[in-house]
N, CA, C, O and CB atoms as a CASP TS submission, in Angstrom:
PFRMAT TS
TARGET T0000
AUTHOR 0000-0000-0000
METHOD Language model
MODEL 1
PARENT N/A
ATOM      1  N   UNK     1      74.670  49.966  23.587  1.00  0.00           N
ATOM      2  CA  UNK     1      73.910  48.738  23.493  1.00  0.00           C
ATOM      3  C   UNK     1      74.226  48.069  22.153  1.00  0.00           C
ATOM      4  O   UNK     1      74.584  48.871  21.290  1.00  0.00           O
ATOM      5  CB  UNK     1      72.386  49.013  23.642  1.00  0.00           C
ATOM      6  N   UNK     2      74.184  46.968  21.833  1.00  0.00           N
ATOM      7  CA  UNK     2      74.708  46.380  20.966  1.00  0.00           C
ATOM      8  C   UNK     2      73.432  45.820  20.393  1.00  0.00           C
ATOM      9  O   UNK     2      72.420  45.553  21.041  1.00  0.00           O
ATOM     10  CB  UNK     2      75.782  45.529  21.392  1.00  0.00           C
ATOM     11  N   UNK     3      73.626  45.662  18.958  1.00  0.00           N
ATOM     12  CA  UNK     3      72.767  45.834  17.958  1.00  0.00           C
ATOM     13  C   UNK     3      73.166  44.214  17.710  1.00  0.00           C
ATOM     14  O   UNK     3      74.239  43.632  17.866  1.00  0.00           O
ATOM     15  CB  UNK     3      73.033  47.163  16.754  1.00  0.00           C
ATOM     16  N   UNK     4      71.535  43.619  17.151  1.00  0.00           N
ATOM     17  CA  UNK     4      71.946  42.100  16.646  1.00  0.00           C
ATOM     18  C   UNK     4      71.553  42.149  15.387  1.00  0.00           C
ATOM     19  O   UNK     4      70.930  43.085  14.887  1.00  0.00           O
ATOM     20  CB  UNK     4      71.264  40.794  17.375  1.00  0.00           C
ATOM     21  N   UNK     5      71.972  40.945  14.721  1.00  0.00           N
ATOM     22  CA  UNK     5      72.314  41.353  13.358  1.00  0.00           C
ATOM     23  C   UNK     5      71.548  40.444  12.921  1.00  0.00           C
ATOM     24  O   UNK     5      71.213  39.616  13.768  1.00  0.00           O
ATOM     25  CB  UNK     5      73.748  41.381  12.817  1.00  0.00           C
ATOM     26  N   UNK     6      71.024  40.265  11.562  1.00  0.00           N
ATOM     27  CA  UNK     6      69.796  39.917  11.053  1.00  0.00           C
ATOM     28  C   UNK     6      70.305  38.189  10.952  1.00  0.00           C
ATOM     29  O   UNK     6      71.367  37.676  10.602  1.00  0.00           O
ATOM     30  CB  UNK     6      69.316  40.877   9.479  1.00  0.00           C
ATOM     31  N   UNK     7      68.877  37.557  11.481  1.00  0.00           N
ATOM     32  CA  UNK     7      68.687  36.298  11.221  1.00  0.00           C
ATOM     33  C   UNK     7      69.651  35.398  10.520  1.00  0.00           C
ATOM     34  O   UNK     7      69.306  35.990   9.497  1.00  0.00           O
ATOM     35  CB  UNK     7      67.678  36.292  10.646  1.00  0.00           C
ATOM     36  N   UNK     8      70.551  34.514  10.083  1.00  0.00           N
ATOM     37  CA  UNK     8      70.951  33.744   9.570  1.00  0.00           C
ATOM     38  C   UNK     8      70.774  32.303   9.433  1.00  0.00           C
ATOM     39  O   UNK     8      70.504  31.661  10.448  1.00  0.00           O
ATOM     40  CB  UNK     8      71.644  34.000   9.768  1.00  0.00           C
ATOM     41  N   UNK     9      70.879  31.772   8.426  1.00  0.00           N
ATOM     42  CA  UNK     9      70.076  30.259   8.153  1.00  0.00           C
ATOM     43  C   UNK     9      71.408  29.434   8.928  1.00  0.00           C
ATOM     44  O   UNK     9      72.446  30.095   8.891  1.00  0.00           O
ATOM     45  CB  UNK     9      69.714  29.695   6.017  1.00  0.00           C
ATOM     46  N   UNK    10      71.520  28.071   9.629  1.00  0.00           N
ATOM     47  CA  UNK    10      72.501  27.625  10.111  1.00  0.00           C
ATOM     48  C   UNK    10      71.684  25.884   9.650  1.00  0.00           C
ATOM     49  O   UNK    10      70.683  25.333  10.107  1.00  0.00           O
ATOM     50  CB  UNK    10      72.892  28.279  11.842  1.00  0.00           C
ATOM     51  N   UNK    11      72.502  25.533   8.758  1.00  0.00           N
ATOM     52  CA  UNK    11      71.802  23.951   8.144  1.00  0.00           C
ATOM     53  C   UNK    11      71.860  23.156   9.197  1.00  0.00           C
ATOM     54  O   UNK    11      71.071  22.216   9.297  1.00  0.00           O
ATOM     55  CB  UNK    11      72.629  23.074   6.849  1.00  0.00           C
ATOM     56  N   UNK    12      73.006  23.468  10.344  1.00  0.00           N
ATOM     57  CA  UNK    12      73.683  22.230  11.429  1.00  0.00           C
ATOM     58  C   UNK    12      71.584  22.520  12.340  1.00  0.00           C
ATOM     59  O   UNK    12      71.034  21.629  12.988  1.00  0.00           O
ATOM     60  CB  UNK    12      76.045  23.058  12.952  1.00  0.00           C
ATOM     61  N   UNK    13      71.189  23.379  12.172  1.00  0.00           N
ATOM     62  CA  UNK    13      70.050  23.521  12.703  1.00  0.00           C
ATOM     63  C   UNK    13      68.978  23.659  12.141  1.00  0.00           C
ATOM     64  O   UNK    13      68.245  24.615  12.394  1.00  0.00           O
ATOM     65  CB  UNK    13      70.072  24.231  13.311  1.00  0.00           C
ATOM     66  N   UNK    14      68.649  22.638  11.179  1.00  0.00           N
ATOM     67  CA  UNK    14      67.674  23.052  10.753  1.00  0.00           C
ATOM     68  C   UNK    14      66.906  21.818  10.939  1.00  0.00           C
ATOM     69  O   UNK    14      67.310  20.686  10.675  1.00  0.00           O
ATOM     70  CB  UNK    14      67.797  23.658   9.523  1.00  0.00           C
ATOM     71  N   UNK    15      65.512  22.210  11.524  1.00  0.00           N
ATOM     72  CA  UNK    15      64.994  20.694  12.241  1.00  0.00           C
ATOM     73  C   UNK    15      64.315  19.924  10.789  1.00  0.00           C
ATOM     74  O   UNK    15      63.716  18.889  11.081  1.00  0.00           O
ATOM     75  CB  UNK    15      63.464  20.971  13.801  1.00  0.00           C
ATOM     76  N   UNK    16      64.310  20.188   9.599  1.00  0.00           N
ATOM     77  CA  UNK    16      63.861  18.714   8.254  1.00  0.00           C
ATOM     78  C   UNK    16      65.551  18.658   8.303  1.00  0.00           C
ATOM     79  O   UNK    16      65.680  17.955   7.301  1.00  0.00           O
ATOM     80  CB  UNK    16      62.780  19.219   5.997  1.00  0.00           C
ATOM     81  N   UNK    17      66.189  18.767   8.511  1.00  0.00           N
ATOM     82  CA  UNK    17      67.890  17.847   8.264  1.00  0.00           C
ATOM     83  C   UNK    17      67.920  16.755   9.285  1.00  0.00           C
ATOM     84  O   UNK    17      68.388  15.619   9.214  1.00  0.00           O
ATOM     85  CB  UNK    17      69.545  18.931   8.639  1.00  0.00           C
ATOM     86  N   UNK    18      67.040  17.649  10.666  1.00  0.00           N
ATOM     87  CA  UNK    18      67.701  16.597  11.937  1.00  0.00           C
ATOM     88  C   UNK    18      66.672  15.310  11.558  1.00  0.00           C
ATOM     89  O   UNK    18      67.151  14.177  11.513  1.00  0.00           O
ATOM     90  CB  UNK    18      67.448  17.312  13.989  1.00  0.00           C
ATOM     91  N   UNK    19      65.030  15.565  11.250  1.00  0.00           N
ATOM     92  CA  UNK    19      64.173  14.836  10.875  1.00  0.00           C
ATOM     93  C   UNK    19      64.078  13.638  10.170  1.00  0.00           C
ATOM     94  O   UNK    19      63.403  12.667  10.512  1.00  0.00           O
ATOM     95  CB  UNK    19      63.700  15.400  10.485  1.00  0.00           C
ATOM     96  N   UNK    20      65.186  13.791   8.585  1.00  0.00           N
ATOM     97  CA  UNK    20      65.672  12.960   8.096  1.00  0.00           C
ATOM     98  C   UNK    20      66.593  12.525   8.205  1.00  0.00           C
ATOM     99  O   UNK    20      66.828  11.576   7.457  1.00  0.00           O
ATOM    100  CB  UNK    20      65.628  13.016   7.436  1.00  0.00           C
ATOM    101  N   UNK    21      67.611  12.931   9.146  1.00  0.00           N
ATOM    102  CA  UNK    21      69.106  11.687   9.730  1.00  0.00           C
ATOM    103  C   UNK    21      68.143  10.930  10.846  1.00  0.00           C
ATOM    104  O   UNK    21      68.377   9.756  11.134  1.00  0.00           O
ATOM    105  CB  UNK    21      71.027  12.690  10.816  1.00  0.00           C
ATOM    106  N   UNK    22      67.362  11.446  11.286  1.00  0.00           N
ATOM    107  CA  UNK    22      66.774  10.665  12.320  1.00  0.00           C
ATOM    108  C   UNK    22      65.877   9.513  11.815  1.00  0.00           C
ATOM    109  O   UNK    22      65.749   8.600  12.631  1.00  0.00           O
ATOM    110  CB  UNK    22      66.000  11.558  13.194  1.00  0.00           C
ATOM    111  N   UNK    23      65.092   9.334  10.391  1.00  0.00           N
ATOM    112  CA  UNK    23      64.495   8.748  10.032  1.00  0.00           C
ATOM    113  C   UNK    23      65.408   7.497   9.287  1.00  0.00           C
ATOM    114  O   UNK    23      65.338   6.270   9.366  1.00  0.00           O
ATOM    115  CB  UNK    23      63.669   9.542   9.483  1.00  0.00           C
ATOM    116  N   UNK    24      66.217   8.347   8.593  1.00  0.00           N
ATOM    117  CA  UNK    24      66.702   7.255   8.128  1.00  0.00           C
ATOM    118  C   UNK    24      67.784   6.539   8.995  1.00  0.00           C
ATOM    119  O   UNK    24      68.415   5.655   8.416  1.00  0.00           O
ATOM    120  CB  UNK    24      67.137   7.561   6.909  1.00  0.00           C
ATOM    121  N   UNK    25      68.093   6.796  10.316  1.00  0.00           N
ATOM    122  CA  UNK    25      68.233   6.045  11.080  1.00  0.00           C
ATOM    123  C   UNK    25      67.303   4.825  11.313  1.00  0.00           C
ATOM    124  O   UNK    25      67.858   3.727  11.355  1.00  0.00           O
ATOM    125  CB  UNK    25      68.375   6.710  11.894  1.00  0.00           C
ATOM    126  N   UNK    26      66.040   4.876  11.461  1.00  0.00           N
ATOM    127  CA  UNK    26      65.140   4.103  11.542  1.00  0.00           C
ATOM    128  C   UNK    26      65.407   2.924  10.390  1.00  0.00           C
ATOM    129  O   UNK    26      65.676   1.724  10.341  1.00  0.00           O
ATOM    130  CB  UNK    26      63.909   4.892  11.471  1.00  0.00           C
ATOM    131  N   UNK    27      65.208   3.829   9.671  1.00  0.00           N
ATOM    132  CA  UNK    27      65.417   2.901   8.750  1.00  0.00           C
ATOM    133  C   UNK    27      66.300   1.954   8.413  1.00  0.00           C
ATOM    134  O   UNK    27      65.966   0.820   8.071  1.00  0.00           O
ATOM    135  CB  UNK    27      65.384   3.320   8.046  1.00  0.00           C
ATOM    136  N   UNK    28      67.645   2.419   8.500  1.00  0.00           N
ATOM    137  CA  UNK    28      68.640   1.408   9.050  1.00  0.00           C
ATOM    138  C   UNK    28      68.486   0.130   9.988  1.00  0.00           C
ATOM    139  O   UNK    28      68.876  -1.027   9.833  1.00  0.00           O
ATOM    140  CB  UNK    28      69.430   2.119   9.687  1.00  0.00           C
ATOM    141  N   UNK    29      67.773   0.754  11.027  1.00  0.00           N
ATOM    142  CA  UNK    29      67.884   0.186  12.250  1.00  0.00           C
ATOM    143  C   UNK    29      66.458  -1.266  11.391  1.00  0.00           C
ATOM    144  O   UNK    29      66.720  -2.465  11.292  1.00  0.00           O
ATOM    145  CB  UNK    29      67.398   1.611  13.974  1.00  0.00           C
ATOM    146  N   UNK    30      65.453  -0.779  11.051  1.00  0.00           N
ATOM    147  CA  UNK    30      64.435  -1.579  11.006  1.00  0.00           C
ATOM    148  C   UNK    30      65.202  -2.577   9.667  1.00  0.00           C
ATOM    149  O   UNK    30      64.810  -3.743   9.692  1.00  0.00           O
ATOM    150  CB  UNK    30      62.843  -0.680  10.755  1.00  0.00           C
ATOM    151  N   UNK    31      66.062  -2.302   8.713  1.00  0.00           N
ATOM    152  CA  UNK    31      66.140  -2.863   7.427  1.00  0.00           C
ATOM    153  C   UNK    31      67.653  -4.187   8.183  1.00  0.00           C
ATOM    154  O   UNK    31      67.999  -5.295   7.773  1.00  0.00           O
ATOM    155  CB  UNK    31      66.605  -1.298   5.853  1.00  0.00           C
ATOM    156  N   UNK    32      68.113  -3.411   9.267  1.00  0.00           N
ATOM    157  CA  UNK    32      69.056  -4.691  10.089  1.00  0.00           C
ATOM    158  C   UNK    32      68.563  -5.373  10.768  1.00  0.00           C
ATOM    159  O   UNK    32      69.135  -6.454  10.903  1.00  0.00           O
ATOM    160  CB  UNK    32      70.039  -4.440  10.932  1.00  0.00           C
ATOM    161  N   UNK    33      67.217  -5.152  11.594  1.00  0.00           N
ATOM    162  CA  UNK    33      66.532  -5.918  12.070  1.00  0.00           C
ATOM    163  C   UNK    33      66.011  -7.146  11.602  1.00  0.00           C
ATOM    164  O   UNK    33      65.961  -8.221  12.200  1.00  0.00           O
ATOM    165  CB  UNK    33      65.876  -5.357  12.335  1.00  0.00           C
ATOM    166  N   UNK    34      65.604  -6.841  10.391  1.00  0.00           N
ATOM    167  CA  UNK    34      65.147  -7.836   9.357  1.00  0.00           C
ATOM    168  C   UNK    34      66.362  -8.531   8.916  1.00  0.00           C
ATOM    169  O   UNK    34      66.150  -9.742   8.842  1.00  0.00           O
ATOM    170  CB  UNK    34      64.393  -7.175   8.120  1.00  0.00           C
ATOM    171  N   UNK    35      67.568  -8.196   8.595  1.00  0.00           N
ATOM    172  CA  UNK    35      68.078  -8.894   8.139  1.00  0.00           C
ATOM    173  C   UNK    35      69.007 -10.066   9.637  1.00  0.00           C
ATOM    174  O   UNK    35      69.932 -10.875   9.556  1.00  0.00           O
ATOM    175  CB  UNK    35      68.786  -7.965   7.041  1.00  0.00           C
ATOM    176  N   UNK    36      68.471  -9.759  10.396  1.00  0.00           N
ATOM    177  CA  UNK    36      68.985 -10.477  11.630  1.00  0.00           C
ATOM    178  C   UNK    36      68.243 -11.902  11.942  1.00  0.00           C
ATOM    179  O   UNK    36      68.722 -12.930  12.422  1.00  0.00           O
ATOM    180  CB  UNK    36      68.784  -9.488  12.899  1.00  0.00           C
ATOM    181  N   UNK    37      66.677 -11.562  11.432  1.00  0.00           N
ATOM    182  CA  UNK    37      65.976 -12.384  11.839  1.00  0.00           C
ATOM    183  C   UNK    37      64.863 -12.120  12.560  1.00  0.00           C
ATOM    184  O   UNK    37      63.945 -12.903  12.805  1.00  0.00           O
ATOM    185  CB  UNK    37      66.587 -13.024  12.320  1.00  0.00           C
ATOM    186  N   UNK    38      65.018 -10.563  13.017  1.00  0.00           N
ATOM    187  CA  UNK    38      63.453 -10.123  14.216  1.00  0.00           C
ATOM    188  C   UNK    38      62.357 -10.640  13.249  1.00  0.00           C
ATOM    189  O   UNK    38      62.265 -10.621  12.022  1.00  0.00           O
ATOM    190  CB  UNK    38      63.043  -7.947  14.667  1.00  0.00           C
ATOM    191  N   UNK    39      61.528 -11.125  14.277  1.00  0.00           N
ATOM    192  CA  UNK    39      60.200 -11.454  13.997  1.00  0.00           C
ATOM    193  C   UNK    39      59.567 -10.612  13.238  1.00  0.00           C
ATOM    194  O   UNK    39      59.011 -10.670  12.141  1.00  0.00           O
ATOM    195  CB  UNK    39      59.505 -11.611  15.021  1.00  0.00           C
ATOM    196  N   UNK    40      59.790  -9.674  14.173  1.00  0.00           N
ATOM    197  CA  UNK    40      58.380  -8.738  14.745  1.00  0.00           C
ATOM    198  C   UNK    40      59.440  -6.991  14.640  1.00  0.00           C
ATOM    199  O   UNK    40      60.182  -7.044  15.620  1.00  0.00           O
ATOM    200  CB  UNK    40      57.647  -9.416  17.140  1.00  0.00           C
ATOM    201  N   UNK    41      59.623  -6.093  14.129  1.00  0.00           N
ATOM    202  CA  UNK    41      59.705  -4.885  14.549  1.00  0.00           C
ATOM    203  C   UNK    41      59.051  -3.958  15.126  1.00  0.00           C
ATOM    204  O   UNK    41      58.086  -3.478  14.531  1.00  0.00           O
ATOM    205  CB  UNK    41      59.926  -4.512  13.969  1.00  0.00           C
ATOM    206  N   UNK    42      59.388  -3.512  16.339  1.00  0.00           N
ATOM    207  CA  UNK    42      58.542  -2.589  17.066  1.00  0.00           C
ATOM    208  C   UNK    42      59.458  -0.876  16.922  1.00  0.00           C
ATOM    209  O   UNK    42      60.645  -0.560  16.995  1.00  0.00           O
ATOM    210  CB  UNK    42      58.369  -3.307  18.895  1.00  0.00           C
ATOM    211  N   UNK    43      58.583  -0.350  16.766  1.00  0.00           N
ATOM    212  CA  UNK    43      58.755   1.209  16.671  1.00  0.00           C
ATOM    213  C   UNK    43      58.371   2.062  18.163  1.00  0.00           C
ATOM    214  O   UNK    43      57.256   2.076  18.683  1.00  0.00           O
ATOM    215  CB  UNK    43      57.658   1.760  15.378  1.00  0.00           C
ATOM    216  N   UNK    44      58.893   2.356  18.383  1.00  0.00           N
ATOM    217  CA  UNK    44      58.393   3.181  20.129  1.00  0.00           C
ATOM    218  C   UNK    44      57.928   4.832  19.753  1.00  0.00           C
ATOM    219  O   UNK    44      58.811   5.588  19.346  1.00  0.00           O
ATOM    220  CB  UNK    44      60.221   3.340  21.582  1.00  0.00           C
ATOM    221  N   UNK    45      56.972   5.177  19.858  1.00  0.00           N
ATOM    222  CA  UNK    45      56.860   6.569  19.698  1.00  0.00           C
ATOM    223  C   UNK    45      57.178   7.578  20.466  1.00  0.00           C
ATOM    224  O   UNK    45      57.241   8.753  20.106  1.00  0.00           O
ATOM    225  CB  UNK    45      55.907   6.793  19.515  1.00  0.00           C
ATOM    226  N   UNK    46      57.496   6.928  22.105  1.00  0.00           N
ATOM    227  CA  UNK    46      57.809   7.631  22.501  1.00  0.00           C
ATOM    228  C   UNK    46      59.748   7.517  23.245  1.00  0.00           C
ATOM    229  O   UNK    46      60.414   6.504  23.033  1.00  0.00           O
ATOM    230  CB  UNK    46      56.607   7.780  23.139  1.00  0.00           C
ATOM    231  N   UNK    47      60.156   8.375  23.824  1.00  0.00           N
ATOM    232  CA  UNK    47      61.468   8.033  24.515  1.00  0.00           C
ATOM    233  C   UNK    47      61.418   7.452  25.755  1.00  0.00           C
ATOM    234  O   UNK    47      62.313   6.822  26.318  1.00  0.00           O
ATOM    235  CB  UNK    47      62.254   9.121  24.691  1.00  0.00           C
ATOM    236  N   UNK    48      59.903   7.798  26.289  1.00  0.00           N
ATOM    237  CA  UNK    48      59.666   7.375  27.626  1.00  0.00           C
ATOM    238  C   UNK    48      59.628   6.336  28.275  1.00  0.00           C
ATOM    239  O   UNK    48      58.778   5.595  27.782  1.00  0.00           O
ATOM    240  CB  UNK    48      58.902   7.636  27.901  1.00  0.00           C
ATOM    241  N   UNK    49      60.248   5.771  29.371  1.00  0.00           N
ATOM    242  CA  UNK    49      59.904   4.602  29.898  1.00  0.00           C
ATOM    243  C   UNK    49      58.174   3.687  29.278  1.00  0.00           C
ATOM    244  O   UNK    49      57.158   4.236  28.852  1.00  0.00           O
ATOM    245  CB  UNK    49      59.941   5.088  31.529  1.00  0.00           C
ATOM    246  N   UNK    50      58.366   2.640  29.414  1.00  0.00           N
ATOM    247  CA  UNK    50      56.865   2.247  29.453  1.00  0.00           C
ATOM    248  C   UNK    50      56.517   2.444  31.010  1.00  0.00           C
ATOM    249  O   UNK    50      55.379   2.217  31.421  1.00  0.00           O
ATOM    250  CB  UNK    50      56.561   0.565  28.885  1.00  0.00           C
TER
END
Protein backbone atom coordinates (compact mmCIF):
# COMPACT_ATOMS: atom_id res chain seq x y z
CA UNK A 1 0.00 0.00 0.00
CA UNK A 2 1.42 3.17 -0.70
CA UNK A 3 2.10 5.73 1.77
CA UNK A 4 1.18 9.60 1.09
CA UNK A 5 3.43 12.03 1.84
CA UNK A 6 2.95 14.99 4.01
CA UNK A 7 0.86 17.98 2.97
CA UNK A 8 2.52 20.51 0.69
CA UNK A 9 1.73 24.26 0.21
CA UNK A 10 0.96 24.73 -3.77
CA UNK A 11 0.59 28.92 -4.23
CA UNK A 12 -1.11 28.01 -7.91
CA UNK A 13 -3.82 26.96 -5.08
CA UNK A 14 -4.12 28.93 -2.69
CA UNK A 15 -7.67 30.46 -2.48
CA UNK A 16 -6.31 34.55 -0.91
CA UNK A 17 -4.10 34.44 -4.38
CA UNK A 18 -7.21 33.34 -6.43
CA UNK A 19 -9.30 36.04 -4.20
CA UNK A 20 -7.09 38.84 -5.08
CA UNK A 21 -6.52 38.23 -9.00
CA UNK A 22 -10.15 38.00 -8.86
CA UNK A 23 -10.66 41.29 -7.12
CA UNK A 24 -8.48 43.14 -8.72
CA UNK A 25 -10.00 42.09 -11.74
CA UNK A 26 -12.95 43.96 -10.58
CA UNK A 27 -11.26 46.48 -10.19
CA UNK A 28 -9.97 46.85 -13.49
CA UNK A 29 -13.10 46.11 -14.90
CA UNK A 30 -15.02 48.91 -12.65
CA UNK A 31 -11.92 51.66 -13.05
CA UNK A 32 -12.58 50.99 -17.30
CA UNK A 33 -15.97 51.31 -16.85
CA UNK A 34 -15.63 54.67 -15.61
CA UNK A 35 -13.32 55.64 -17.83
CA UNK A 36 -15.74 54.69 -20.79
CA UNK A 37 -18.44 56.67 -19.57
CA UNK A 38 -20.88 54.00 -17.55
CA UNK A 39 -23.24 55.82 -15.67
CA UNK A 40 -23.94 53.59 -13.26
CA UNK A 41 -21.61 50.40 -12.25
CA UNK A 42 -23.28 47.35 -11.30
CA UNK A 43 -21.53 44.53 -9.40
CA UNK A 44 -23.46 41.04 -9.62
CA UNK A 45 -22.93 38.91 -6.59
CA UNK A 46 -23.91 36.26 -7.97
CA UNK A 47 -22.87 34.06 -11.39
CA UNK A 48 -26.39 33.13 -11.68
CA UNK A 49 -28.80 33.96 -14.22
CA UNK A 50 -31.23 36.68 -12.91
Amino acid sequence: MAREGPATYAPARDARRYEQQRLQRLVDDVAEAERSGAGTVQIETSRDPP
